[in-house]
C-alpha positions as CSV (number, residue, x, y, z in Angstrom):
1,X,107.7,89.2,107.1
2,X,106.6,92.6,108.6
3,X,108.5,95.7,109.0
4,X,108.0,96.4,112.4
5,X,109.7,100.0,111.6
6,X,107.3,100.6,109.1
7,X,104.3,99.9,111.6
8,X,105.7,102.1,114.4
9,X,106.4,105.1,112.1
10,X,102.9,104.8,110.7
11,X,101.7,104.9,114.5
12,X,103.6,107.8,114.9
13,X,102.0,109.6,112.1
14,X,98.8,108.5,112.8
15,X,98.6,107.8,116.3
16,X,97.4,104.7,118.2
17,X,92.9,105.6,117.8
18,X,93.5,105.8,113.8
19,X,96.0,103.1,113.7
20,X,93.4,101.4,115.4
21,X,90.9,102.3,112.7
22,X,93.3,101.8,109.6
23,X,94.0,97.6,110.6
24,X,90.7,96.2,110.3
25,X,90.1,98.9,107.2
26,X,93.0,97.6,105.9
27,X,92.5,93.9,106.2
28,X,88.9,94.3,105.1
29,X,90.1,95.8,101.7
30,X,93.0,93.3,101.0
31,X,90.4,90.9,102.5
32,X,87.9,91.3,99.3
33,X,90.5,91.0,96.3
34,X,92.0,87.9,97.7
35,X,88.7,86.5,98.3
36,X,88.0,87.1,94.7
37,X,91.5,85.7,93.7
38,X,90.6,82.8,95.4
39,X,87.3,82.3,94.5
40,X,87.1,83.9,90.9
41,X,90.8,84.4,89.8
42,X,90.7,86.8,86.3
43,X,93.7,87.0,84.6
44,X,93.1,90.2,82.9
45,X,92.5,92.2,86.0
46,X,95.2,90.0,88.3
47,X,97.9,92.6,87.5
48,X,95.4,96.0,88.7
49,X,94.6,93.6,91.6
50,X,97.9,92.7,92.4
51,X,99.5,96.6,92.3
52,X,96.3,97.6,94.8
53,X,97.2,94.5,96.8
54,X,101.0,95.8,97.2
55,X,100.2,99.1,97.9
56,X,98.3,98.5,100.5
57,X,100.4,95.9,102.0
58,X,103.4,98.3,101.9
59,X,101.9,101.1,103.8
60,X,101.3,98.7,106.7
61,X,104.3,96.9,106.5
62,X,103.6,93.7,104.6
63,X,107.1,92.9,103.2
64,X,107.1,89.3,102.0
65,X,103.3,90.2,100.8
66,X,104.2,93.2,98.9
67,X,107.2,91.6,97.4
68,X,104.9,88.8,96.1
69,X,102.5,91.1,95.0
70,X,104.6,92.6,93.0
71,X,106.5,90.0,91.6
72,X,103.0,88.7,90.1
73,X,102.4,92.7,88.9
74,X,105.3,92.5,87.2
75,X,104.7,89.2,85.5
76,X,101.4,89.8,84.4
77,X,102.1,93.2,82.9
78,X,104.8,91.2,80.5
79,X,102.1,88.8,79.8
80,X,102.9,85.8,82.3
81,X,99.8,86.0,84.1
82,X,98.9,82.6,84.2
83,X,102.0,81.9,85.6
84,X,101.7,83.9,88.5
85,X,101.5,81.8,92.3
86,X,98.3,83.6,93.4
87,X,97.9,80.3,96.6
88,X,101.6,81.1,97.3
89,X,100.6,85.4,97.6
90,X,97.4,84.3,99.2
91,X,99.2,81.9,102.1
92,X,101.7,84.9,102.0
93,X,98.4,87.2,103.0
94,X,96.9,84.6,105.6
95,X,100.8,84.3,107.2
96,X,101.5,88.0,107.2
97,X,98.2,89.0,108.4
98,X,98.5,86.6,111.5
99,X,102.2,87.7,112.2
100,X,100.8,91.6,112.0
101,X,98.1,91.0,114.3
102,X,99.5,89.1,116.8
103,X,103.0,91.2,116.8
104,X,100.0,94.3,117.5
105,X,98.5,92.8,120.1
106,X,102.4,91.7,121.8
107,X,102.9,95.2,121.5
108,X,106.0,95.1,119.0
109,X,105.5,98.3,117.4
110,X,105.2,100.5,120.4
C-alpha cells in the first residue's frame, strides 16, 4: 500500500522538519479534490483531477492510490469516465492515508 522506500528517500532529500511540513500539505491538497469527488463528482474534470491526485500520491509513496488514480486517468481520457470507481480510489485514499500516518508515527521510514 505504501512504499516505505519511497518515504525514507524523500526524508533523506528533504530531511525530517520539511518532511514534517510536506504530510499535512500533502494530505490537505489530496484532501480538497477528493472531498469534491465525493461531494460534487464532474466527469469532465475527473481525469485532470485524477493525474493531480497520482502525482501527488506518488511522491509520497501512495502505491495502491496512485495506481488507482491512474487507472481512472487513463479511463477517462479514452472516454470511460463514468465508469471509473471513484468510492473504490476514495477508500483507497482514506486506507492509505491511515497506513502512511501511522507507519510515520511507528517510525518505519527512519
Amino acid at each position: 500500500m505504501i512504499d516505505w522506500a519511497r518515504v525514507t528517500s524523500l526524508k533523506a532529500e528533504i530531511g525530517d522538519e520539511d518532511l514534517e511540513e510536506v504530510v499535512p500539505l500533502f494530505i490537505e491538497e489530496v484532501s480538497e479534490i477528493t472531498d469534491r469527488l465525493r461531494e460534487n463528482l464532474d466527469l469532465a474534470t475527473l481525469e485532470e483531477d485524477l493525474h493531480c491526485l497520482k502525482g501527488s500520491a506518488m511522491n509520497l509513496g501512495f502505491l495502491e492510490f496512485s495506481d488507482l488514480c491512474n487507472l481512472g486517468e487513463s479511463m477517462s481520457a479514452k472516454g470511460e469516465a463514468a465508469a471509473v470507481d471513484v468510492s473504490e480510489i476514495l477508500d483507497s485514499f482514506e486506507r492509505s492515508k491511515q497506513a502512511f500516518l501511522s507507519g510515520l508515527q511507528d517510525g518505519i521510514a527512519a
